[in-house]
C-alpha positions as CSV (number, residue, x, y, z in Angstrom):
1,X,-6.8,-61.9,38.7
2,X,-4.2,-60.5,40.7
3,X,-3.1,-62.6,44.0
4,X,-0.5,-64.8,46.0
5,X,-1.2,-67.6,43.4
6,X,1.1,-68.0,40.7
7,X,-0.3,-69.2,37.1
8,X,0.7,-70.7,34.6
9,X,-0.9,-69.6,31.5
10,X,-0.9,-70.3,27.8
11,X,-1.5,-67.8,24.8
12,X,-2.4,-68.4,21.5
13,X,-0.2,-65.7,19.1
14,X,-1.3,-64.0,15.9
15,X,0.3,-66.3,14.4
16,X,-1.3,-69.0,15.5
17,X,2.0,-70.2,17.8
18,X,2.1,-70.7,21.1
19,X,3.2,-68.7,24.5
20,X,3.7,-70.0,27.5
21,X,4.8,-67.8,30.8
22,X,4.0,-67.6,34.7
23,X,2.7,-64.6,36.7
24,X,1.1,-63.5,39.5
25,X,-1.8,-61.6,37.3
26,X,-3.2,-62.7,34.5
27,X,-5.4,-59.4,33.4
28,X,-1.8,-57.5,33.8
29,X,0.8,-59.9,31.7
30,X,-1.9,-60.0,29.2
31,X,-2.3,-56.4,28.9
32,X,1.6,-56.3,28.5
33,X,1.5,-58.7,26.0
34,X,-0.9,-57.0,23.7
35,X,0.2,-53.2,24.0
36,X,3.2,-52.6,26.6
37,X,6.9,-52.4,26.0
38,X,6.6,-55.0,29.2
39,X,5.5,-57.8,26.8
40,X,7.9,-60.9,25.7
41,X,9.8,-60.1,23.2
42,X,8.6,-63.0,21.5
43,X,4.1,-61.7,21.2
44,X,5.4,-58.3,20.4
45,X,5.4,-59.3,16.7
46,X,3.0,-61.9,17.1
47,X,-0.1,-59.5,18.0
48,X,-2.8,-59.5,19.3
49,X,-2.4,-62.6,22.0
50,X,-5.6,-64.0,23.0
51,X,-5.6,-66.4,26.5
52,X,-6.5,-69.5,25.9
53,X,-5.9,-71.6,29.0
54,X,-4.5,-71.2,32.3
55,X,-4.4,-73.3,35.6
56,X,-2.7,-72.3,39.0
57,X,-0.3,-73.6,41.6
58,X,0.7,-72.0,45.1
59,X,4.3,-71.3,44.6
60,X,6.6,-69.7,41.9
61,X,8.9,-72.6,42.0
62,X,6.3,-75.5,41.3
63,X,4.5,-73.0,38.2
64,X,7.9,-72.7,36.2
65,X,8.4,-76.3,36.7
66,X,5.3,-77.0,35.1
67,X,6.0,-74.5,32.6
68,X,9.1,-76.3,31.9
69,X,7.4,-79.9,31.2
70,X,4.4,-78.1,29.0
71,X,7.1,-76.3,27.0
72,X,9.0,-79.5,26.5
73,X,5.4,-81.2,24.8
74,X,5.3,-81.8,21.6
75,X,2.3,-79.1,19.9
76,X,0.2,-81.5,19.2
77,X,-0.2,-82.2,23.0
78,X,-0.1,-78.9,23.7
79,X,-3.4,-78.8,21.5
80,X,-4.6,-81.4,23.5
81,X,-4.5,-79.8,27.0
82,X,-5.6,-76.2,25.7
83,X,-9.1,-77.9,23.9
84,X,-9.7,-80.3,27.1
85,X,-8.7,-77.5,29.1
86,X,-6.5,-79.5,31.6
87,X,-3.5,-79.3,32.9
């Protein structure tokens, strides 16, 4: 999924917690994620990641101010937007 379009995508830890990070390339950050030194600090003791919703926007600038609101929700609306799978 790699291209000029930034996403914003949400991961669901081995935990059971809650990622939330922008890229340019999906397939790649999740790769990271699950067996790369690249990862977040924060899934490399929370493996395996599994994707569980994403949605995209043209710009870098507009996708980490969306990440910012959906980080600032509350889980249980986080919940809500990953099972009705919009953002």
């Amino acid at each position: 999924m790699k291209s000029d379009t930034w996403f914003l995508y949400v991961l669901r830890c081995g935990d059971n917690t809650l990622y939330t990070g922008v890229t340019t390339d999906i397939d790649r950050r999740l790769n990271e994620h699950n067996g790369s030194s690249k990862g977040a600090r924060y899934t490399k003791s929370r493996r395996p990641v599994k994707l569980v919703c994403w949605t995209t926007f043209d710009d870098r600038s507009t996708a980490q101010k969306a990440e910012y609101k959906f980080k600032r929700l509350t889980r249980k609306q986080k919940e809500l937007i990953i099972e009705k799978e919009v953002f």
